[in-house]
PDB file of N, CA, C and O in Angstrom, chain B, residues numbered from 101:
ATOM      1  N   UNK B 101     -13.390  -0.361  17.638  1.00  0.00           N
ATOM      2  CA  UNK B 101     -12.333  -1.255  17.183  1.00  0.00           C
ATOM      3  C   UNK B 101     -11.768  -1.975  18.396  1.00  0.00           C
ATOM      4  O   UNK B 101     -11.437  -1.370  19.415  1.00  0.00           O
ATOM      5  N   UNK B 102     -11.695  -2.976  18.281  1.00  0.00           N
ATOM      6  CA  UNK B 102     -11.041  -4.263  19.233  1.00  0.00           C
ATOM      7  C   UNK B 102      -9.478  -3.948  19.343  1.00  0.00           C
ATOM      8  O   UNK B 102      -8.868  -3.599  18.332  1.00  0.00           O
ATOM      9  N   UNK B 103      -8.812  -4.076  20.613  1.00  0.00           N
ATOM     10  CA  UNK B 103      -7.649  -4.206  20.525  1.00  0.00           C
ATOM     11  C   UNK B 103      -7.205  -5.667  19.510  1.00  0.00           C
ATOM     12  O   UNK B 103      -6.236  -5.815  18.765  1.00  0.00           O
ATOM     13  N   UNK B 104      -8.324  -6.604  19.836  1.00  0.00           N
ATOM     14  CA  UNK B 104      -7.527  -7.564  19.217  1.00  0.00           C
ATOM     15  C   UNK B 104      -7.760  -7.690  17.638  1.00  0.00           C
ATOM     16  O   UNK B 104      -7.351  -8.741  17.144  1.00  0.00           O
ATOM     17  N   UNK B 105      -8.371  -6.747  16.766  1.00  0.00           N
ATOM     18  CA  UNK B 105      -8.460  -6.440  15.837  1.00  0.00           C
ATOM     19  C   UNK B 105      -7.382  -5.684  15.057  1.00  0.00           C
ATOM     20  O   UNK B 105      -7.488  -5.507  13.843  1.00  0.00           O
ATOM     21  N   UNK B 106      -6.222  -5.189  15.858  1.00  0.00           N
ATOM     22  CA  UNK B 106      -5.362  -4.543  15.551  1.00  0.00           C
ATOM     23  C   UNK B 106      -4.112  -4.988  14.311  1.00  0.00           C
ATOM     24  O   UNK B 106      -3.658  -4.660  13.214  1.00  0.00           O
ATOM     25  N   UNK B 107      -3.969  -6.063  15.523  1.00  0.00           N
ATOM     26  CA  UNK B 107      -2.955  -6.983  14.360  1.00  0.00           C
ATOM     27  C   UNK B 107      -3.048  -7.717  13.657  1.00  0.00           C
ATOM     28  O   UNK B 107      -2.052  -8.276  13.197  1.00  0.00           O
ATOM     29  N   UNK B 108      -4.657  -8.111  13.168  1.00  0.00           N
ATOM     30  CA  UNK B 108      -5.064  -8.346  11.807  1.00  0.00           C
ATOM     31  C   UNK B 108      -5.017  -7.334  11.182  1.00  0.00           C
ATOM     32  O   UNK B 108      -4.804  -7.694  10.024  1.00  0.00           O
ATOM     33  N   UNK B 109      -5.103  -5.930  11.226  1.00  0.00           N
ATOM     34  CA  UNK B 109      -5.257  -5.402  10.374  1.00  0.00           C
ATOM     35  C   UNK B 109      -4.017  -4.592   9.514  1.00  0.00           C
ATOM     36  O   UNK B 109      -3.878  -4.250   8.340  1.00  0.00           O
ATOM     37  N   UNK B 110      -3.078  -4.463  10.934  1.00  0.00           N
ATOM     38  CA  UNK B 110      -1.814  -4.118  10.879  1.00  0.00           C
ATOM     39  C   UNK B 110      -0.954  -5.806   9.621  1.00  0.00           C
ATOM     40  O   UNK B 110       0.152  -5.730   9.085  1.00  0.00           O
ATOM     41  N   UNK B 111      -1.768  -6.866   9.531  1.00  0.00           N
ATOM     42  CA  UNK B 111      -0.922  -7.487   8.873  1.00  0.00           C
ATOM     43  C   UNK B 111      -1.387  -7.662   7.376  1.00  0.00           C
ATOM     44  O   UNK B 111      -0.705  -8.182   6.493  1.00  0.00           O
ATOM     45  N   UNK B 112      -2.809  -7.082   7.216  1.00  0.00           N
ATOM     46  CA  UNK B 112      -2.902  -6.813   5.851  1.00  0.00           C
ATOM     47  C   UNK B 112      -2.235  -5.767   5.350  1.00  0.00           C
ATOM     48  O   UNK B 112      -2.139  -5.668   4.127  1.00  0.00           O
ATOM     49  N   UNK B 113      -1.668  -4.820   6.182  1.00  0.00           N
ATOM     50  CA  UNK B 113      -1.722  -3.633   5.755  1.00  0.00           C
ATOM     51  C   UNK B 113       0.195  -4.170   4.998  1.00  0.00           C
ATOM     52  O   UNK B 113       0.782  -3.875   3.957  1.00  0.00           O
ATOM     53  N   UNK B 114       0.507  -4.912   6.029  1.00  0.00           N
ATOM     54  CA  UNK B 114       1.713  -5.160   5.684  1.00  0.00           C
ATOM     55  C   UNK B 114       1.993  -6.175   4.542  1.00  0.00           C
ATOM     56  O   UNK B 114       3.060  -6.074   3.937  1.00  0.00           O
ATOM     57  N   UNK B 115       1.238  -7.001   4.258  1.00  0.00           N
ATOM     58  CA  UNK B 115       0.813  -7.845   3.088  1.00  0.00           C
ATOM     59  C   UNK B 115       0.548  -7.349   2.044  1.00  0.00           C
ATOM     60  O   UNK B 115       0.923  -7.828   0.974  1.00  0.00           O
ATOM     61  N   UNK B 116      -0.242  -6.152   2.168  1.00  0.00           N
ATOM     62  CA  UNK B 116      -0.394  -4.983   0.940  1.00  0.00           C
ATOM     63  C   UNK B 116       0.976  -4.222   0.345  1.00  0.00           C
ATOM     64  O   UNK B 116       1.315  -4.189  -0.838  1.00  0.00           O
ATOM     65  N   UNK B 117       1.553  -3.722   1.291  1.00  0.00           N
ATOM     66  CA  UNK B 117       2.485  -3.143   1.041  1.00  0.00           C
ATOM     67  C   UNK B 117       3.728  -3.834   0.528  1.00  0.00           C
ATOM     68  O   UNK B 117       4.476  -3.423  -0.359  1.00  0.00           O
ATOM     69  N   UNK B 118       3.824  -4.903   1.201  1.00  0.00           N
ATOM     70  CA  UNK B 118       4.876  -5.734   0.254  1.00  0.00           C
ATOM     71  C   UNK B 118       4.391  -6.045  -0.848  1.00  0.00           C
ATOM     72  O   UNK B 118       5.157  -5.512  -1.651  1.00  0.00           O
ATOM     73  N   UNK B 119       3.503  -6.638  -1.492  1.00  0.00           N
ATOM     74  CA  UNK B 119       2.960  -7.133  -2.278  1.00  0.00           C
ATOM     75  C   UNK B 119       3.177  -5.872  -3.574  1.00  0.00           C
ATOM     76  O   UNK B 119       3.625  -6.061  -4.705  1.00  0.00           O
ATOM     77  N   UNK B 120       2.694  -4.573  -2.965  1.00  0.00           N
ATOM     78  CA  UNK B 120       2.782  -3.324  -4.030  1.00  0.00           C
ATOM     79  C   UNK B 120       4.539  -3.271  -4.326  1.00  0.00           C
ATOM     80  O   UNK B 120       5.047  -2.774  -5.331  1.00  0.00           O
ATOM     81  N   UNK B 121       5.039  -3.697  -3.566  1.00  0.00           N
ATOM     82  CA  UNK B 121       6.561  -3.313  -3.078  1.00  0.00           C
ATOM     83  C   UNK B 121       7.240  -4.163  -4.165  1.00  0.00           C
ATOM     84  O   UNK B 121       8.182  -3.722  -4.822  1.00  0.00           O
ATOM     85  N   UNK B 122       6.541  -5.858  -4.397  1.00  0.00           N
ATOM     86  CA  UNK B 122       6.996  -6.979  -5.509  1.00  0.00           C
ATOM     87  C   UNK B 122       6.831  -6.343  -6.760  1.00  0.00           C
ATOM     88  O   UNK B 122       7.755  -6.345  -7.574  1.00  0.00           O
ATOM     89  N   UNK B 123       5.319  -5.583  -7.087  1.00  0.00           N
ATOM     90  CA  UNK B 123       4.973  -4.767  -8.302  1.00  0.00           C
ATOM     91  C   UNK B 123       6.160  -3.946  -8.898  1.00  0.00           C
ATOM     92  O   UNK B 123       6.684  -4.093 -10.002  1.00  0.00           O
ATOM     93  N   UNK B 124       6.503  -2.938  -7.795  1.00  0.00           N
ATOM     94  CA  UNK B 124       7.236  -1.969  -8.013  1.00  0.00           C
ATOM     95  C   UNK B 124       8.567  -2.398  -8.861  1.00  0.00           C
ATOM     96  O   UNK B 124       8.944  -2.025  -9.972  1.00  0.00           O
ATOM     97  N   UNK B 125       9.434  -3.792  -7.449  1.00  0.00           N
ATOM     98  CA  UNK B 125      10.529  -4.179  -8.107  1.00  0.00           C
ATOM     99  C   UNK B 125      10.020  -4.836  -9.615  1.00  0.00           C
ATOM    100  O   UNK B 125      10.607  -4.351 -10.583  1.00  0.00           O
ATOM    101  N   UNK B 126       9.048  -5.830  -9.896  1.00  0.00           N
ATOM    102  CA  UNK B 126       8.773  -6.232 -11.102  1.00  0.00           C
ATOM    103  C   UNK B 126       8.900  -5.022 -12.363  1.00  0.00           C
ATOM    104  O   UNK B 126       9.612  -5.147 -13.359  1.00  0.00           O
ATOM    105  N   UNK B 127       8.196  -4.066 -12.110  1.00  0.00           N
ATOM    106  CA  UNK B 127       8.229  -2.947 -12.779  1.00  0.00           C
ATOM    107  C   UNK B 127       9.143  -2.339 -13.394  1.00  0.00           C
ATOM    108  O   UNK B 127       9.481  -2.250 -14.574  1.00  0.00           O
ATOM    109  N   UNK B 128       9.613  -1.801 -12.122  1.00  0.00           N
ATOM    110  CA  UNK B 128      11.199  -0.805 -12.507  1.00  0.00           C
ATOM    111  C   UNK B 128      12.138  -0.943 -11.767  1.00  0.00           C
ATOM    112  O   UNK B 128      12.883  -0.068 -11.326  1.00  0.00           O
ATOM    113  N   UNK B 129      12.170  -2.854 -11.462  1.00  0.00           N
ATOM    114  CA  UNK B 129      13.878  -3.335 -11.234  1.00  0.00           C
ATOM    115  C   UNK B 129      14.484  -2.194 -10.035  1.00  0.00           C
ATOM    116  O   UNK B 129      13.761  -1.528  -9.294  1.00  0.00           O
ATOM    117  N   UNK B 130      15.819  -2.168 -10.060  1.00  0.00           N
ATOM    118  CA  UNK B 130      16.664  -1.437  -9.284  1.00  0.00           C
ATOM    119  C   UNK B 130      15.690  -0.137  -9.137  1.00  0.00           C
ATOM    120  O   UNK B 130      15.357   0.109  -7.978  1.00  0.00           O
ATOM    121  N   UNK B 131      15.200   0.705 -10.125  1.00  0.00           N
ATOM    122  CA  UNK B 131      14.769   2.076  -9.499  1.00  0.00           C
ATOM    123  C   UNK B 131      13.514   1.904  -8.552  1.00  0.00           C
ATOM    124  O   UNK B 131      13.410   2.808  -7.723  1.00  0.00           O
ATOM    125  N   UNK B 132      12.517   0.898  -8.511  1.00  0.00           N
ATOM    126  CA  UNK B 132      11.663   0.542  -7.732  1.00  0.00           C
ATOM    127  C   UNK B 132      11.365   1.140  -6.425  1.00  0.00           C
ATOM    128  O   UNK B 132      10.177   1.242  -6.119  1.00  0.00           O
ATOM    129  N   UNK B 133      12.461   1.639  -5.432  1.00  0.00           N
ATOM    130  CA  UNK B 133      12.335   2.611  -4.412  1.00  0.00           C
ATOM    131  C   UNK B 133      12.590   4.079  -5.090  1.00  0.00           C
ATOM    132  O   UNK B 133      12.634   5.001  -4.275  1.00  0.00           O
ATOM    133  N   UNK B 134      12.735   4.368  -6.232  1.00  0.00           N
ATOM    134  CA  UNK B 134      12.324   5.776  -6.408  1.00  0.00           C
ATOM    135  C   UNK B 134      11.081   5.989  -7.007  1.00  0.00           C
ATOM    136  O   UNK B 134      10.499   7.074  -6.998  1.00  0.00           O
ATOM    137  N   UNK B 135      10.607   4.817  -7.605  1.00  0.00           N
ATOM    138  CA  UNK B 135       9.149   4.725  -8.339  1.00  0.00           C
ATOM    139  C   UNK B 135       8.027   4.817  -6.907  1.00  0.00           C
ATOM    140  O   UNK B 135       7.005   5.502  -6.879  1.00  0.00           O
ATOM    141  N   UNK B 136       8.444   4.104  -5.997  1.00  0.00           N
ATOM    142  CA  UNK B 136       7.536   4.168  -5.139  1.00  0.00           C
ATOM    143  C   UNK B 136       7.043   5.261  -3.949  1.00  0.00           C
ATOM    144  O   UNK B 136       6.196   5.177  -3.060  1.00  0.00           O
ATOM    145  N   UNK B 137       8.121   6.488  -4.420  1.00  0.00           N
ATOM    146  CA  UNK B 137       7.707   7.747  -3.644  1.00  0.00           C
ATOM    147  C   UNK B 137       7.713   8.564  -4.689  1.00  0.00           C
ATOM    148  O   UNK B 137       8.435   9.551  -4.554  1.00  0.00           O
ATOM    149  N   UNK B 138       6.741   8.393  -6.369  1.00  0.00           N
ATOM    150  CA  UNK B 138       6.165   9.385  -6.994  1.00  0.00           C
ATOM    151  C   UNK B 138       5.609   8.977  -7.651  1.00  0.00           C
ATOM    152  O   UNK B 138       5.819   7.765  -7.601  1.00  0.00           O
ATOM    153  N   UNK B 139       4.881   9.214  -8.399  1.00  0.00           N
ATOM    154  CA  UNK B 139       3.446   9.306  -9.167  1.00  0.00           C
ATOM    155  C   UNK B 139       3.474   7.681  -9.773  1.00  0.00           C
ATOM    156  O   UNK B 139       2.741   6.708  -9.595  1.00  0.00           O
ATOM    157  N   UNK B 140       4.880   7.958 -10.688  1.00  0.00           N
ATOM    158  CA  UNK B 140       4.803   6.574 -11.631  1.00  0.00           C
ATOM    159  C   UNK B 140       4.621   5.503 -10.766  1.00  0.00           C
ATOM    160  O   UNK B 140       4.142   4.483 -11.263  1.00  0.00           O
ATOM    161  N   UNK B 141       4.855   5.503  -9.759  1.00  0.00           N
ATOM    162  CA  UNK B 141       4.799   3.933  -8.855  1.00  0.00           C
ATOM    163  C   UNK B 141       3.546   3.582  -8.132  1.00  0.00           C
ATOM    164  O   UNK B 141       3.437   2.620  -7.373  1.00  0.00           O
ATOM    165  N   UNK B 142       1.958   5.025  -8.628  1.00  0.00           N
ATOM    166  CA  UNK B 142       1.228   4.256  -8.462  1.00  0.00           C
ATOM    167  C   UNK B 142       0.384   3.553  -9.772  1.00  0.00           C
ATOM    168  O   UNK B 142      -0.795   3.249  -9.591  1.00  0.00           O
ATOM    169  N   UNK B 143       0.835   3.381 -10.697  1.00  0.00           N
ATOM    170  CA  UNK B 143       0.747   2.662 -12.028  1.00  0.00           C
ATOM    171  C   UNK B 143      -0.277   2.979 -13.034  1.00  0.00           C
ATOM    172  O   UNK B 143      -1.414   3.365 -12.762  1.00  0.00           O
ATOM    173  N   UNK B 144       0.062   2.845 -13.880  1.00  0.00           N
ATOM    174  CA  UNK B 144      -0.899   3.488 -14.839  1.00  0.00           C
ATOM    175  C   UNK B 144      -2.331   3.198 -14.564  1.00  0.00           C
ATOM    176  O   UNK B 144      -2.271   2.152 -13.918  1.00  0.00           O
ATOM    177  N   UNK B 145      -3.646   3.539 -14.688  1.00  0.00           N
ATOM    178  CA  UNK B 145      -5.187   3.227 -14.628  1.00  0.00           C
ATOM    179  C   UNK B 145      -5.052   1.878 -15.275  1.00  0.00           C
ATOM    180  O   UNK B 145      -4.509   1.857 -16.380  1.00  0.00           O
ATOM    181  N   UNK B 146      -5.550   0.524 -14.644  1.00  0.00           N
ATOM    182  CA  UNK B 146      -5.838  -0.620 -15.440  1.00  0.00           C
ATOM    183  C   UNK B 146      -4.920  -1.924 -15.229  1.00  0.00           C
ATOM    184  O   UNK B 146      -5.069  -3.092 -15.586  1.00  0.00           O
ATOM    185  N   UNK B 147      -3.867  -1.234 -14.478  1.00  0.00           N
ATOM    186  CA  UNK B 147      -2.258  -1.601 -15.188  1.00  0.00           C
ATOM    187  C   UNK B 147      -2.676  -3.201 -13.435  1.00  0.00           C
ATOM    188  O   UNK B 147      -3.625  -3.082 -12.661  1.00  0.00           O
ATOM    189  N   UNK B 148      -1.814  -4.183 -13.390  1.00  0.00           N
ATOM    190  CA  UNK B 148      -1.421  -4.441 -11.937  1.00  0.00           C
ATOM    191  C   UNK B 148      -1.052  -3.771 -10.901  1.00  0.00           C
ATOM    192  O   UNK B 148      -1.556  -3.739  -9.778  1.00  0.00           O
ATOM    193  N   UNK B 149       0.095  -3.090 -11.434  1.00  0.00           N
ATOM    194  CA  UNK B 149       0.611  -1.725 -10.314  1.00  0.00           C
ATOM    195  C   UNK B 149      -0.825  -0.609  -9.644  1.00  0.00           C
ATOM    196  O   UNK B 149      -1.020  -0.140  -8.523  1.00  0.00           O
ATOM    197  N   UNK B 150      -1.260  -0.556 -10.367  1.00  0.00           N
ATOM    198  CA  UNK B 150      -2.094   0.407  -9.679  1.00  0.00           C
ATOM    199  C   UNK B 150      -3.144  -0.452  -8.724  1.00  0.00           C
ATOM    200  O   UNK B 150      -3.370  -0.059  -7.579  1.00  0.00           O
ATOM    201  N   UNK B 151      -3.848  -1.785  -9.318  1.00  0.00           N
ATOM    202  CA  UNK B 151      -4.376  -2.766  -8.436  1.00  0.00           C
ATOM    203  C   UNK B 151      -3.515  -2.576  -7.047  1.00  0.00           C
ATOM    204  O   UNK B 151      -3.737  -1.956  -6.007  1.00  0.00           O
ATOM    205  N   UNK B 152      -2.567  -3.294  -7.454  1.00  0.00           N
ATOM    206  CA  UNK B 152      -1.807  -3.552  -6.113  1.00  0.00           C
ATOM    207  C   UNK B 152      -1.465  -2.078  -5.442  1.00  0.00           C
ATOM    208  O   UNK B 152      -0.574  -2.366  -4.643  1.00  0.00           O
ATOM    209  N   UNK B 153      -1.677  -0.772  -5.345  1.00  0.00           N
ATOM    210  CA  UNK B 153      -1.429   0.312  -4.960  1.00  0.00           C
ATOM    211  C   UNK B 153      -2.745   1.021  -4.215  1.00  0.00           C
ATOM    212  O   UNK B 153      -2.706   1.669  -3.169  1.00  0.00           O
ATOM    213  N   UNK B 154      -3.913   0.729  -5.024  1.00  0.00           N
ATOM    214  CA  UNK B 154      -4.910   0.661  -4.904  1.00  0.00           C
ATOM    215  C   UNK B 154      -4.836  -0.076  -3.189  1.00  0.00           C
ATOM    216  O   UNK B 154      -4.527   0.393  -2.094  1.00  0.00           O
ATOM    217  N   UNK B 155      -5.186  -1.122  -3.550  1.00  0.00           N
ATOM    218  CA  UNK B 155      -5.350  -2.196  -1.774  1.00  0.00           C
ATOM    219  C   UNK B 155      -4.580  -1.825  -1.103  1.00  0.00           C
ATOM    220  O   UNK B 155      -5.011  -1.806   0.050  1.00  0.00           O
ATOM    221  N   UNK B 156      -3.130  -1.329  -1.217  1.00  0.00           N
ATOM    222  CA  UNK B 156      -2.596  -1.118  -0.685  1.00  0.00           C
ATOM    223  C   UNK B 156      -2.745  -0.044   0.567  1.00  0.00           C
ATOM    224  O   UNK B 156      -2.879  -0.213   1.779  1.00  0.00           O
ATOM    225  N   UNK B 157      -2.632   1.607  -0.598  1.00  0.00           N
ATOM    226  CA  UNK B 157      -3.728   2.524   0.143  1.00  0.00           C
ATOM    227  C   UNK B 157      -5.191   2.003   1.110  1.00  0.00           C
ATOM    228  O   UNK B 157      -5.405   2.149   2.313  1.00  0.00           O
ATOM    229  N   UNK B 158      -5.720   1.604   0.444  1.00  0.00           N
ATOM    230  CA  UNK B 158      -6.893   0.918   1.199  1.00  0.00           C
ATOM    231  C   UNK B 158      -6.276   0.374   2.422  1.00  0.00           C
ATOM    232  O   UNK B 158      -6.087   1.250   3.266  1.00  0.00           O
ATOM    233  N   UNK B 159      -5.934  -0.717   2.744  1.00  0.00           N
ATOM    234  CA  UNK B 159      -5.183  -1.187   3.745  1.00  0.00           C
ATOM    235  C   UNK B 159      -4.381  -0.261   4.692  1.00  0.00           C
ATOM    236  O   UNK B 159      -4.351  -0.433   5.910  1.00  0.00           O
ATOM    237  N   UNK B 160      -3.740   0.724   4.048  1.00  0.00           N
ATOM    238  CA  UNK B 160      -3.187   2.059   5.089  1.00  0.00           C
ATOM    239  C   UNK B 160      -4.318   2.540   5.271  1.00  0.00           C
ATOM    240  O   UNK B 160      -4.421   2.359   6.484  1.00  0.00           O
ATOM    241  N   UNK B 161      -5.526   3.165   4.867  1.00  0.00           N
ATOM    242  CA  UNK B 161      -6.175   3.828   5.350  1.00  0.00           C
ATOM    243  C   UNK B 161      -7.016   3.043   6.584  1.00  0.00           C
ATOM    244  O   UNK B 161      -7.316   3.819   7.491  1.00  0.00           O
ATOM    245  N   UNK B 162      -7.477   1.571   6.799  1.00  0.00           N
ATOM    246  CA  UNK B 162      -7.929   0.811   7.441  1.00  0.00           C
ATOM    247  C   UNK B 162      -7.303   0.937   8.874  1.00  0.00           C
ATOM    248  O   UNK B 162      -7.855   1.109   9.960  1.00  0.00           O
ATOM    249  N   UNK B 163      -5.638   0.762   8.456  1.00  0.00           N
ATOM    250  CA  UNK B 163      -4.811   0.675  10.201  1.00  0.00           C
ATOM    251  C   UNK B 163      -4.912   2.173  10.324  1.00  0.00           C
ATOM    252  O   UNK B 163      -4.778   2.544  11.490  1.00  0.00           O
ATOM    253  N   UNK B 164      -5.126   3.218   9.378  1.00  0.00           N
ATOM    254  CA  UNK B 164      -5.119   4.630  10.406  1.00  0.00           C
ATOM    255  C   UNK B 164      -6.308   4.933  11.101  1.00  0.00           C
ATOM    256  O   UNK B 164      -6.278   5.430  12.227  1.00  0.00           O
ATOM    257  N   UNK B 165      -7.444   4.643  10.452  1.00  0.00           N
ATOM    258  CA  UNK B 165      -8.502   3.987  11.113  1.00  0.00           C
ATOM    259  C   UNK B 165      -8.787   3.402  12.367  1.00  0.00           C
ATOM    260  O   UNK B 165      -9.747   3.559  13.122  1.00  0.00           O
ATOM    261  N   UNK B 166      -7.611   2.584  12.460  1.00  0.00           N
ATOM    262  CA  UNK B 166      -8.097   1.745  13.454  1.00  0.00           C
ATOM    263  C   UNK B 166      -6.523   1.943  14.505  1.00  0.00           C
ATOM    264  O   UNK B 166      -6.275   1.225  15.473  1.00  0.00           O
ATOM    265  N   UNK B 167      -6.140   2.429  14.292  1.00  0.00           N
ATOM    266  CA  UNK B 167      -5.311   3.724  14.984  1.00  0.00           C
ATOM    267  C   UNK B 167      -5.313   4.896  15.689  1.00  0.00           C
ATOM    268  O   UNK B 167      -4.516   5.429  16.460  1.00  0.00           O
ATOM    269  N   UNK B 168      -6.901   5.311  15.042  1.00  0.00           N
ATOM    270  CA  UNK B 168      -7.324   6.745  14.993  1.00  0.00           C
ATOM    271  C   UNK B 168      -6.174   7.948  14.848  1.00  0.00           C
ATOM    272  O   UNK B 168      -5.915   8.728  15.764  1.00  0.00           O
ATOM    273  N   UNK B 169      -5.511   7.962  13.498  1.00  0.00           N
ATOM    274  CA  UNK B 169      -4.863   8.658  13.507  1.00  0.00           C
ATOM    275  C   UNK B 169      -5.701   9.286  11.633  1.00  0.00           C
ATOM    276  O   UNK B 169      -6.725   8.743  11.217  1.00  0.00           O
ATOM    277  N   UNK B 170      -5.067  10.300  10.924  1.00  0.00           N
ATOM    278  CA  UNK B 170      -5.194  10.542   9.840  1.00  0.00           C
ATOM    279  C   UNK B 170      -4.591  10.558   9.172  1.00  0.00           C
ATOM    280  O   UNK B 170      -3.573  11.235   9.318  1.00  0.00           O
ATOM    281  N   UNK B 171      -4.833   9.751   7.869  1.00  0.00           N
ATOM    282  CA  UNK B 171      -4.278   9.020   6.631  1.00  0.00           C
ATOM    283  C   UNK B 171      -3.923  10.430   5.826  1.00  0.00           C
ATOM    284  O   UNK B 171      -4.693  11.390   5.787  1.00  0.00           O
ATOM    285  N   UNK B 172      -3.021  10.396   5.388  1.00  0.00           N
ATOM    286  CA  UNK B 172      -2.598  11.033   4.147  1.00  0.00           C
ATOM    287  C   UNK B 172      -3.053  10.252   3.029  1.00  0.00           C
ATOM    288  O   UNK B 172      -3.130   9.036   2.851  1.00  0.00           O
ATOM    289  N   UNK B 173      -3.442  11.626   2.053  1.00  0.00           N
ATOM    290  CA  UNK B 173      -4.170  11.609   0.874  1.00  0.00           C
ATOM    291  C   UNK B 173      -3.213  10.817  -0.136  1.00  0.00           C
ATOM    292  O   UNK B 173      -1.997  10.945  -0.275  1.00  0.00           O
ATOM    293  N   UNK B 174      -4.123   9.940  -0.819  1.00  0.00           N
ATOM    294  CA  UNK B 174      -3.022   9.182  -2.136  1.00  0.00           C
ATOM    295  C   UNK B 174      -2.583  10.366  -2.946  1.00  0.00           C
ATOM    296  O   UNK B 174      -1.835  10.211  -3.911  1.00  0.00           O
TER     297      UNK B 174
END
């Protein structure tokens, strides 16, 4: 991995995460930060929410990757 590969990847990762973050608020409004540290906030099978949770993960697992550190399990 390239140093200069870093902060591309560090900015999908951050593009992902907001993006899951818009889902969440779309979803469940005000509770949206409690949806997003348990189960329901990674969205039903099929649903958008889980798309966008989906890449998301993906995208964290990429910068730990390229971090060399280890990703925690979805």
């Amino acid at each position: 991995m390239t140093t200069t590969a870093l902060p591309s990847i560090a900015s999908r990762f951050h593009a992902a995460d907001a993006a899951w973050q818009a889902g969440l608020v779309a979803e469940f409004g005000r509770s949206a930060s409690e949806a997003r540290y348990s189960d329901v906030g990674q969205g039903e099978p099929g649903t958008e929410l889980r798309r966008l949770y989906v890449a998301r993960y993906a995208a964290y697992v990429a910068w730990c990757e390229a971090n060399d550190i280890e990703a925690m399990r979805a």
